[in-house]
SEGU-432213 format. One line per 10 residues: number of its first residue (from 1); their letters; for each residue x, y, z of C-alpha. Coordinates in Angstrom, 2 decimals. Example, Ala and Ser with C-alpha at 12.3 -4.5 7.8 and 13.67 -1.06 7.14 Angstrom:
2
1 = as = 12.30,-4.50,7.80 | 13.67,-1.06,7.14
This chain:
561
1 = xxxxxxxxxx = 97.20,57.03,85.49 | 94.42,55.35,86.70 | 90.78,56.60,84.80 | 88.91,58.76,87.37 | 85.91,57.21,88.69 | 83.23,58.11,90.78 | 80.28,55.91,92.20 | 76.94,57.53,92.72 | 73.90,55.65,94.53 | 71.35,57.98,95.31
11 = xxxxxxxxxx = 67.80,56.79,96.84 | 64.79,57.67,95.18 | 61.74,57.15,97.19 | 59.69,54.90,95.26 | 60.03,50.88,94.48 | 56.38,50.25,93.83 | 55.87,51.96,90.55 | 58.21,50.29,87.74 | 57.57,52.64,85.48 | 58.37,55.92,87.68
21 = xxxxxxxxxx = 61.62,53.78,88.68 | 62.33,53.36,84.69 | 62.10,56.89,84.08 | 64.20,58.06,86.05 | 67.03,55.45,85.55 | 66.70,56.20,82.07 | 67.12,59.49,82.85 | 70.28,59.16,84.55 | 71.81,56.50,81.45 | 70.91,59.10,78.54
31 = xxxxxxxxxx = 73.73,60.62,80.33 | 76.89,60.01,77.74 | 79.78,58.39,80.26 | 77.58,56.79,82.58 | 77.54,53.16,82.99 | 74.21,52.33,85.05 | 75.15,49.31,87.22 | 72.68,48.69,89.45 | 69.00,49.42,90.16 | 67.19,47.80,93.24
41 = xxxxxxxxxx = 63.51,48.17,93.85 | 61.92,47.67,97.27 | 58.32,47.35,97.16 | 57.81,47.12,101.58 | 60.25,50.16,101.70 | 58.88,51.94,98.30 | 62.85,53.17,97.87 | 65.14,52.16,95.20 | 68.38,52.19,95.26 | 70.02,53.05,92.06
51 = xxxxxxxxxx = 73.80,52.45,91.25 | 76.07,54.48,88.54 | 79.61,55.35,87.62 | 81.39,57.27,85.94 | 83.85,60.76,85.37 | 82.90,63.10,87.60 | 81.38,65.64,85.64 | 79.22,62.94,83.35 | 78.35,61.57,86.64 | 77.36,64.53,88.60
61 = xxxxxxxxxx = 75.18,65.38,85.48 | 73.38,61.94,85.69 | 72.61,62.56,88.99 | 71.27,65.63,88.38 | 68.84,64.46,85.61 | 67.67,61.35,88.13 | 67.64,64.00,90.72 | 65.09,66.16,88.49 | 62.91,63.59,86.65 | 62.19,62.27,90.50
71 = xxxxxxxxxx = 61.19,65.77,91.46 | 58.82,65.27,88.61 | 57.40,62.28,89.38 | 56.92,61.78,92.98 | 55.21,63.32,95.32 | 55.97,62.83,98.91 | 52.94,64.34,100.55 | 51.67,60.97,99.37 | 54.38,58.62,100.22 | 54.79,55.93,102.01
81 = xxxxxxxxxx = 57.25,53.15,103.09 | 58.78,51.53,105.79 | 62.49,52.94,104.90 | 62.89,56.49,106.69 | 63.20,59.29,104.03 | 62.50,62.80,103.13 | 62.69,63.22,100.01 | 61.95,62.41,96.41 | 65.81,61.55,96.40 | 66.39,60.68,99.49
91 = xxxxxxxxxx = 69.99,60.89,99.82 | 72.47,61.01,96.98 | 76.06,60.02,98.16 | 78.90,60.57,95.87 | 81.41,57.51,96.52 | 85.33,58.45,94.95 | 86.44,55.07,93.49 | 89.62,55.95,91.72 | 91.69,58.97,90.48 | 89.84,61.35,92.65
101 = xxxxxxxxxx = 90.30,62.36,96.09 | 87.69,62.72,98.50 | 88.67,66.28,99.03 | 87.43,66.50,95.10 | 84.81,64.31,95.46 | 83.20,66.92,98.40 | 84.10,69.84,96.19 | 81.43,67.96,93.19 | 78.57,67.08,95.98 | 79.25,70.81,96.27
111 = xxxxxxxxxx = 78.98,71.30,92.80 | 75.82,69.19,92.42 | 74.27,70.60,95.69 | 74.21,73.96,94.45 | 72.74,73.54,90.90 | 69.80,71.15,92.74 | 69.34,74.20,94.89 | 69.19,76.89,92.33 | 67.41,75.09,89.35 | 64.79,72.41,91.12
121 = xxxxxxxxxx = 64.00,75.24,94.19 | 64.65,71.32,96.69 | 66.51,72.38,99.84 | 69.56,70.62,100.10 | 72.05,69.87,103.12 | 75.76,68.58,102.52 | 76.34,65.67,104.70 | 79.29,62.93,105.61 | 82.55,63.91,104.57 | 80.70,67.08,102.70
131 = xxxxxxxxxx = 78.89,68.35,106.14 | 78.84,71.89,106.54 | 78.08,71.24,110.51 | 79.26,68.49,112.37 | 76.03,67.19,113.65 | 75.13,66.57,109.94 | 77.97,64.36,109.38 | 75.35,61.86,110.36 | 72.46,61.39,108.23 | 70.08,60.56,110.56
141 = xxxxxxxxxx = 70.81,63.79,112.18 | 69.39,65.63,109.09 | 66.84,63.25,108.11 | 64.81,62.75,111.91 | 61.46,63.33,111.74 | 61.35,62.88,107.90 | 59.47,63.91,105.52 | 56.50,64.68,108.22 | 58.52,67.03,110.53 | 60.68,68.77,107.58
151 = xxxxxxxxxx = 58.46,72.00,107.41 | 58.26,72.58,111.04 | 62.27,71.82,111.03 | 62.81,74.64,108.41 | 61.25,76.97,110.02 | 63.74,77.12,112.90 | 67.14,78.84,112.79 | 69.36,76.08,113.20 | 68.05,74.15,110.57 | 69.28,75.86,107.32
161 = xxxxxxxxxx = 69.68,74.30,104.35 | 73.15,74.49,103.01 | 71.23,75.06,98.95 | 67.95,75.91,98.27 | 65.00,77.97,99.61 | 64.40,77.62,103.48 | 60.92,76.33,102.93 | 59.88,72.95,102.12 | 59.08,71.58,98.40 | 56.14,69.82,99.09
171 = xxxxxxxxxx = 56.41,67.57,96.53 | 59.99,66.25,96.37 | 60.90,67.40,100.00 | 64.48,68.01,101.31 | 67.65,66.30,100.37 | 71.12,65.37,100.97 | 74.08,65.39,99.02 | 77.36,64.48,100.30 | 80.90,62.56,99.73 | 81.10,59.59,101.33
181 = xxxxxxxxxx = 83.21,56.13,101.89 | 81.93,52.94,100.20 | 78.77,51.87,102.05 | 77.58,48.35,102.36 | 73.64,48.46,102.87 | 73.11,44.76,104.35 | 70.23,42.96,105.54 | 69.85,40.05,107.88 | 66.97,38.19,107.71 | 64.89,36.85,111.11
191 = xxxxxxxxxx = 62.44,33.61,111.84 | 60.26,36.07,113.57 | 57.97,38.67,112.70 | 58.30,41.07,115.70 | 60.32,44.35,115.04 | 60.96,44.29,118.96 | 62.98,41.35,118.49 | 65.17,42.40,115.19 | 65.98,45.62,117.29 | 67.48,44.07,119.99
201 = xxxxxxxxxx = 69.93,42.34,117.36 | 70.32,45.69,115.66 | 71.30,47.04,119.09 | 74.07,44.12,119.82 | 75.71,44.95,116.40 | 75.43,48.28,115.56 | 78.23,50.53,117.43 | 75.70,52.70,118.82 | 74.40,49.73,121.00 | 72.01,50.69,123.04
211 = xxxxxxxxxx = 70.76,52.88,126.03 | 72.54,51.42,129.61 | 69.31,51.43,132.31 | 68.97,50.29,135.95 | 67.11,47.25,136.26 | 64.99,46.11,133.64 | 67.27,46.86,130.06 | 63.89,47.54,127.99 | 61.88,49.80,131.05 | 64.92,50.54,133.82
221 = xxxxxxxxxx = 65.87,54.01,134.29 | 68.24,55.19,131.93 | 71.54,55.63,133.17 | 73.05,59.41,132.68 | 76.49,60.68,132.66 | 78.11,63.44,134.84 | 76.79,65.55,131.96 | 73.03,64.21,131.98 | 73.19,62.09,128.91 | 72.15,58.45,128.48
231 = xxxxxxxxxx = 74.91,56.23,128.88 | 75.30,53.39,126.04 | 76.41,50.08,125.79 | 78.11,50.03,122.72 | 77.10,47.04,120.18 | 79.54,44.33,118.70 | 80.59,46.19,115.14 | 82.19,49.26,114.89 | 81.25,51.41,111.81 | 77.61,49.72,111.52
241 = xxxxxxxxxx = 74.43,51.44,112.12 | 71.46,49.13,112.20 | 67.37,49.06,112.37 | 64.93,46.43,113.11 | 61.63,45.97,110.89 | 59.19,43.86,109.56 | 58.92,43.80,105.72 | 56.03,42.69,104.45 | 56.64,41.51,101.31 | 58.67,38.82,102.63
251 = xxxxxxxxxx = 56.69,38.34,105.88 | 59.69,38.80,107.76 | 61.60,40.81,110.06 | 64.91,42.23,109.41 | 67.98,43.82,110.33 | 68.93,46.49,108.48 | 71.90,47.59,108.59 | 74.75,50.54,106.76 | 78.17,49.06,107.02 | 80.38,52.55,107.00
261 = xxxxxxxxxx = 83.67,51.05,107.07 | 84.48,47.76,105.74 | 87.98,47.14,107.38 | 86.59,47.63,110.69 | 83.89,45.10,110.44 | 84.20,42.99,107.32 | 80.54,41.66,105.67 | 81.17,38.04,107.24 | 81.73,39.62,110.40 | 78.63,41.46,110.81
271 = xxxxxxxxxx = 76.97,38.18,109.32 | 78.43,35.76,112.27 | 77.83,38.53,114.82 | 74.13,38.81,114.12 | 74.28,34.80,113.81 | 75.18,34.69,117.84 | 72.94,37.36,118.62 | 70.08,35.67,117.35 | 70.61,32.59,118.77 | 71.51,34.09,122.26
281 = xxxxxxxxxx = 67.50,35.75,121.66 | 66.03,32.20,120.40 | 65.91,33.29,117.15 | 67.59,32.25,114.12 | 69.00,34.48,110.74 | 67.84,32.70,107.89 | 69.49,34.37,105.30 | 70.96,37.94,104.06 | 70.58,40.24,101.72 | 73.02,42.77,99.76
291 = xxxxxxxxxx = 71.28,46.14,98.41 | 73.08,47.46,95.58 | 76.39,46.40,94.86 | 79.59,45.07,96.65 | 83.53,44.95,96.29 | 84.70,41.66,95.25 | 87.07,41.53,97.62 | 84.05,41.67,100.74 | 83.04,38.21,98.88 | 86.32,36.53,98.40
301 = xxxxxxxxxx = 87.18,37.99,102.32 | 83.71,36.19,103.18 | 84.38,33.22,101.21 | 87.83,32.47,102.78 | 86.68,32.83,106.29 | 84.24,30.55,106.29 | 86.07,27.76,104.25 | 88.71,28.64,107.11 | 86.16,27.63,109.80 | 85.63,24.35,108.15
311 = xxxxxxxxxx = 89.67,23.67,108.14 | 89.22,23.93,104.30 | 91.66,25.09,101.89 | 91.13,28.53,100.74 | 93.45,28.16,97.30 | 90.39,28.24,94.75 | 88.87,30.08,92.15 | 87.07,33.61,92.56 | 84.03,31.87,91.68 | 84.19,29.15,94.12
321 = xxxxxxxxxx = 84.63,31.36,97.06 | 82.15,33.50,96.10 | 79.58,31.02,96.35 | 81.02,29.55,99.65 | 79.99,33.20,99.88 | 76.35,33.33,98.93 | 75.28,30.12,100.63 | 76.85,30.42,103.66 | 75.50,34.16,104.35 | 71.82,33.07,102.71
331 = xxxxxxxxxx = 72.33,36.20,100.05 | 70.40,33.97,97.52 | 67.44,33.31,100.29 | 65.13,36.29,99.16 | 65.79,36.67,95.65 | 68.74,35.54,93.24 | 72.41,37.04,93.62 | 74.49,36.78,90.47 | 77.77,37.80,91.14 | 78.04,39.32,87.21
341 = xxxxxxxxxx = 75.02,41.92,88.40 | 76.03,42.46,92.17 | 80.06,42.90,92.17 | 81.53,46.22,91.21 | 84.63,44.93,89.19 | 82.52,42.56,87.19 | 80.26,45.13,86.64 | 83.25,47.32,85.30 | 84.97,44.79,83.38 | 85.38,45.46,79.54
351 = xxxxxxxxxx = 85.32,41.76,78.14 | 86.15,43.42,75.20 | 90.18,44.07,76.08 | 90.33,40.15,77.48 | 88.61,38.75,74.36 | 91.14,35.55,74.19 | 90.49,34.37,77.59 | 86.70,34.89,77.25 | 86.71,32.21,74.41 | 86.02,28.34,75.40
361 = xxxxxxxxxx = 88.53,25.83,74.83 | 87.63,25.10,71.36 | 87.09,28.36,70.39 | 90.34,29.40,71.66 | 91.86,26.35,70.01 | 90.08,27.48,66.40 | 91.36,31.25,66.89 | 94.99,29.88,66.91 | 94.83,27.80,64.10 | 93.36,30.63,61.82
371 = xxxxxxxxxx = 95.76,32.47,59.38 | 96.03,35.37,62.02 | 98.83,34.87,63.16 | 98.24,36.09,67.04 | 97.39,34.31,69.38 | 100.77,32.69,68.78 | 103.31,31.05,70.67 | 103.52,33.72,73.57 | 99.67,33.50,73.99 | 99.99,29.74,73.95
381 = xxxxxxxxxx = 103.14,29.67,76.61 | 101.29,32.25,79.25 | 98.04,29.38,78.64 | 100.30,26.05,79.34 | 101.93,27.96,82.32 | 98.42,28.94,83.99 | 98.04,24.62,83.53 | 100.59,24.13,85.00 | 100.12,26.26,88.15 | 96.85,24.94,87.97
391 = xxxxxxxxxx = 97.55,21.31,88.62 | 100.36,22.14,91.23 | 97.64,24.13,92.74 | 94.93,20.76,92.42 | 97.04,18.65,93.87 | 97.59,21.02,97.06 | 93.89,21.06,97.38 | 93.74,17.53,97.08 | 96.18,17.18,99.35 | 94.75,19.46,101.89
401 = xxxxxxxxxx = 91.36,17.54,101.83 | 92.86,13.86,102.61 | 91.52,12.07,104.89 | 94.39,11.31,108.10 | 96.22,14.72,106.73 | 93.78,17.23,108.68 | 96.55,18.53,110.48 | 98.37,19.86,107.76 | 95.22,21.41,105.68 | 96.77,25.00,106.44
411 = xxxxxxxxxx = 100.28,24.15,104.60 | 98.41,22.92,102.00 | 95.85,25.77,101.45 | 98.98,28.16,101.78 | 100.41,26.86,98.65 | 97.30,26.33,97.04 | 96.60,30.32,97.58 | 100.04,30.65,95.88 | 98.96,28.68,93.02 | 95.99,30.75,92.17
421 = xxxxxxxxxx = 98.01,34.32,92.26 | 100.07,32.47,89.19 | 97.63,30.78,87.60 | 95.47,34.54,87.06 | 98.63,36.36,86.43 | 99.65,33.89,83.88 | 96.23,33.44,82.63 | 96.15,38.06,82.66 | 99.45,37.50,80.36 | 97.28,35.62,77.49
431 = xxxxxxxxxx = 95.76,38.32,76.14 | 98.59,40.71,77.26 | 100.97,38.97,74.64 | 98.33,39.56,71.75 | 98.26,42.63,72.58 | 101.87,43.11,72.61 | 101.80,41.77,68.89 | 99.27,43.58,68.09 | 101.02,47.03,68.95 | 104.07,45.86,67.08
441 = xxxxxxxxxx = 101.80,45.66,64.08 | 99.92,49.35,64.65 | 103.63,50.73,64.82 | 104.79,49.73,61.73 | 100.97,51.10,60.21 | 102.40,54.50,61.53 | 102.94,57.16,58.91 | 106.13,57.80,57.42 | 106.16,60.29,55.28 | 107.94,63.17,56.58
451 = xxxxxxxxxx = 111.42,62.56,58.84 | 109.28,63.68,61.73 | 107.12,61.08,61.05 | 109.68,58.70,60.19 | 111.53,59.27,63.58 | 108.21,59.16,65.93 | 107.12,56.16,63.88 | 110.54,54.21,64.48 | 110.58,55.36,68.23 | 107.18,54.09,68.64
461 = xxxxxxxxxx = 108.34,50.50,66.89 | 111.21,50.35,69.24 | 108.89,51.32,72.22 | 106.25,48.61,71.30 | 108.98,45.52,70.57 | 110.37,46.21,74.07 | 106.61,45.57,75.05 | 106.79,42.28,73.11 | 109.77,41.57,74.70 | 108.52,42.31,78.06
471 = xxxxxxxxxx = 105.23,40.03,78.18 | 106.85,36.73,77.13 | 109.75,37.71,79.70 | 107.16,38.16,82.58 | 105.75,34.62,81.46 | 109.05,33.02,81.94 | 109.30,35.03,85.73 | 105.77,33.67,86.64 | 106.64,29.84,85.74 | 109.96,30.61,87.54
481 = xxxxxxxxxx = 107.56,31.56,90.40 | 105.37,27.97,90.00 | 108.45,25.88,90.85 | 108.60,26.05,94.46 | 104.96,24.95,94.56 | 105.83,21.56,92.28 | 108.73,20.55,93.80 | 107.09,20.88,97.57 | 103.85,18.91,95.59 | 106.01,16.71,94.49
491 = xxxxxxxxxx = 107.81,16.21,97.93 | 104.50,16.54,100.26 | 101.64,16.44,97.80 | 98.83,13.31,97.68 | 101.01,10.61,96.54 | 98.20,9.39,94.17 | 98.00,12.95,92.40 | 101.63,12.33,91.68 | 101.66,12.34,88.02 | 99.36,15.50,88.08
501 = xxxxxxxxxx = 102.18,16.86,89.15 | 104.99,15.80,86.70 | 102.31,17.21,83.78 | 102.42,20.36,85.57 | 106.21,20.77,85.79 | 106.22,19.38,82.27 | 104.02,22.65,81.54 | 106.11,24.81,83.07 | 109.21,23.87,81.39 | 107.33,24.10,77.95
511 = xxxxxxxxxx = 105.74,27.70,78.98 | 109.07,28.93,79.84 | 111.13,27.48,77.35 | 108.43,28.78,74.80 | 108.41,32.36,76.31 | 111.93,32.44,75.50 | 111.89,31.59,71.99 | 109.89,34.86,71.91 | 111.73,37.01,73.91 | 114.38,35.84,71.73
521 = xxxxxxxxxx = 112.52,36.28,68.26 | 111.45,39.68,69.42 | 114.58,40.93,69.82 | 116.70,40.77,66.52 | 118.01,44.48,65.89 | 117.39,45.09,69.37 | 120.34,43.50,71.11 | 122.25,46.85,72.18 | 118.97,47.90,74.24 | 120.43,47.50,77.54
531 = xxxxxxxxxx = 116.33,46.09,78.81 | 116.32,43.20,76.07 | 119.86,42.66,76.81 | 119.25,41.91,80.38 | 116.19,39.67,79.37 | 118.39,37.45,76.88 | 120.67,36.92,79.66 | 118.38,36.47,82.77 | 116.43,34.55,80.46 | 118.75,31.95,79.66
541 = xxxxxxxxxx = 120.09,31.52,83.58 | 115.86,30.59,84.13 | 116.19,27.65,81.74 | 119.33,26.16,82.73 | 117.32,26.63,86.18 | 114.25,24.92,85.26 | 115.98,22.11,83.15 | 117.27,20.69,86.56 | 114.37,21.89,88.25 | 112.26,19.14,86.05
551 = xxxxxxxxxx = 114.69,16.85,85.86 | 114.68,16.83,90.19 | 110.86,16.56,90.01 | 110.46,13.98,87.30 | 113.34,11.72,89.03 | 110.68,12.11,92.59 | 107.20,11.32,90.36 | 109.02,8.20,88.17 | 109.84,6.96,92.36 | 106.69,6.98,93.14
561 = x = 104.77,6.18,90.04
């Protein structure tokens, strides 16, 4: 089962004062089970936006400790900032990101609503998926007026607070809690300084749009329906809601944008559409910027599009099309992005269970000549097989980059896509196959003292050898997989990358032929297991498979050596 995560990413209302910002983010990470991922200070919209995961219940603690030290420390009958907001924490969304349900997810903002309520006396309403009422689905619909208008608002009947007194806390104001989708809070940045002029992008690319009116579109009469109410043009992105303003601190205007729904209108999307509006106004976006944190699959989506518009091939590595990413989009224009800081599954990743793969070459080299005896040869086939994949996968790049061979950069970036998919699950497999050993080795450390023992302790060495079995066997599959791609390179490929090729089949046949001897090693005493029989014998049809697959592609690279 996969661990149950939850993202929180509530807004505190202050990005001036780093030492109010550091107490409360410390706050929230003295909380054990939290894993603080983000914090990101703005000093033109005095709001920071704060980023943590974790279990539910450690995280809807830490947001309830940030929640209260903010309470604490700011006091919005001061405040001010060019964000809207009304409270001391803003808005605190609660983002499922794994093993929960956003049913669950709505039943903790419920959970963390009602403690806020009881113990810090802050009137809370339940918004998005969490909304009580429908017309606080939307945010905006709780939050108009802000901070100014919120005693006045609570005063009336209609505006109830779902926790909390019905009276304003005049220091950290009202609230909302809710369960939400992931949220992408995105910038685009203007060569202009008029706010006039970034709203009239916001309005072409926001789904709201704007108002329809007769005449004139800024002073024209607005155009009603048969029901009285303004008709709108709708903008160019569905699931975007957007702002123009001028931010000081930069000396720019901006658009600022929430992307709600990422499928609808991917990052790169929103990017190009803003792009044409701009232009279309005579003005020109200069850059981006990210707040908070983004899937990695928004930048590698990003990256491939644009190499796509340059008829380039899209078969390269994570970090390559990330920074196709980054420059094309301007995300590095205001301030740094480092893609270890700014992407949620880097930010999750435990280097700790890849540690082989982490090393550098030499390092890698030196662990496998040590008197340990893993890495060994299963490590060391899953390592020549990602090579191998790797070079097929060069040369189809090359290939798809020659000059007089434009035509055919798509069939070339198609199997160079294919080549990265191996080379990462081969490369995964590295660290897998230590790991394999390495649970071999805890089995037999298993206590054996009693026949209980003795039995759960021989069931669990039987268990863990299949596992060593397994890995090597998956190896063999994935440089199964790689031949297709070096026989077409060695058909179609750049004829000067030809021996690139031949090395890379030569890998292959080595990585499988390797695997086997330790699918094979691994499974003395084990042949009447009807799952290690079937890998001895599908593993021996792959090599008499692969022996004339090489000897077919070396007989095509010796022609045209």
């Amino acid at each position: 089962m996969s661990k149950r995560l939850i993202e929180c990413v509530p807004n505190f209302s202050e990005g001036r004062r780093p030492e109010v910002i550091a107490e409360i983010t410390a706050a929230i990470a003295a909380v054990e089970g939290v894993k603080l991922l983000n914090v990101d200070p703005g000093k033109a919209t005095n709001r920071t936006v704060v980023t943590f995961v974790g279990e539910p219940e450690a995280v809807i603690e830490g947001a309830f400790q940030g929640i209260k030290k903010a309470s604490e420390l700011i006091d919005m009958s001061k405040h001010k900032g060019e964000h809207p907001r009304m409270g001391a924490t803003d808005v605190c969304p609660l983002i499922p990101i794994s093993g929960v349900s956003v049913e669950e997810a709505v039943a903790y903002s419920q959970k963390l609503g009602e403690r806020v309520g009881q113990e810090l006396n802050i009137p809370v309403f339940l918004y998005e998926h969490s909304a009580t009422q429908a017309k606080w689905k939307n945010l905006a619909n709780i939050r108009s007026g802000e901070y100014e208008a919120m005693a006045d608002k609570l005063a009336t009947p209609e505006f109830t607070p779902d926790y909390g007194p019905k009276a304003l806390h005049k220091e950290a104001g009202v609230m909302a809690i809710g369960a939400r989708d992931f949220l992408i809070a995105y910038n685009i940045n203007l060569n202009t300084t008029s706010v006039r002029r970034a709203n009239s992008v916001a309005f072409d690319i926001r789904e709201a749009g704007r108002v329809k009116r007769e005449g004139n579109p800024i002073t024209g009469k607005k155009v009603l329906d048969e029901n009285g109410q303004p008709v709108r043009i709708a903008g160019a992105c569905k699931g975007v809601k957007g702002i123009g303003w001028f931010i000081e601190e930069y000396g720019v205007a901006q658009v600022s944008m929430n992307i709600t729904n990422i499928e609808q209108s991917p990052l790169h999307i929103v990017f190009e559409e803003s792009c044409k509006s701009a232009t279309k106004r005579g003005m020109r976006v200069t850059g981006s910027e990210l707040v908070g944190l983004v899937p990695l699959k928004v930048m590698l989506d990003a990256g491939r599009y644009f190499l796509r518009q340059q008829q380039r091939s899209v078969g390269i590595s994570e970090q390559e099309l990330i920074k196709i990413a980054v420059k094309t989009m301007g995300l590095d224009e205001l301030s740094p992005f480092d893609p270890n800081e700014r992407i949620i599954e880097y930010q999750l990743k435990d280097a700790s269970q890849q540690p082989l793969i982490q090393m550098s070459l030499s390092d890698f080299a030196a662990e496998t000549s040590s008197e340990s005896p893993a890495p060994g040869g299963g490590s060391i086939s899953a390592y020549v097989g990602a090579l191998g994949a790797a070079l097929g996968g060069m040369v189809a790049n090359l290939s798809s980059h020659k000059r007089g061979w434009d035509d055919r950069w798509e069939y070339f970036s198609d199997w160079a896509e294919r080549a990265q998919i191996l080379e990462r699950e081969l490369v995964d497999l590295v660290d897998k196959d230590t790991d394999a050993f390495n649970g071999i080795m805890a089995a037999f450390r298993l206590p054996k003292g009693s026949e209980a023992e003795k039995a759960a302790r021989k069931e669990a060495i039987a268990e863990a050898t299949r596992q060593a079995i397994l890995v090597p066997f998956q190896v063999m599959k994935a440089c199964m997989a790689s031949l297709p791609l070096l026989e077409e390179m060695a058909k179609e490929g750049n004829p000067n990358s030809i021996s690139d090729v031949g090395v890379g089949m030569l890998c292959a046949r080595a990585a499988l032929r390797g695997a086997y001897l330790n699918v094979k090693i691994n499974s003395k005493g084990m042949e009447n297991d009807s799952i290690v029989s079937d890998c001895l014998q599908e593993g021996a049809a792959m090599l008499d498979k692969m022996q004339a697959a090489e000897t077919a592609v070396l007989a095509i690279v010796e022609t045209k050596l």
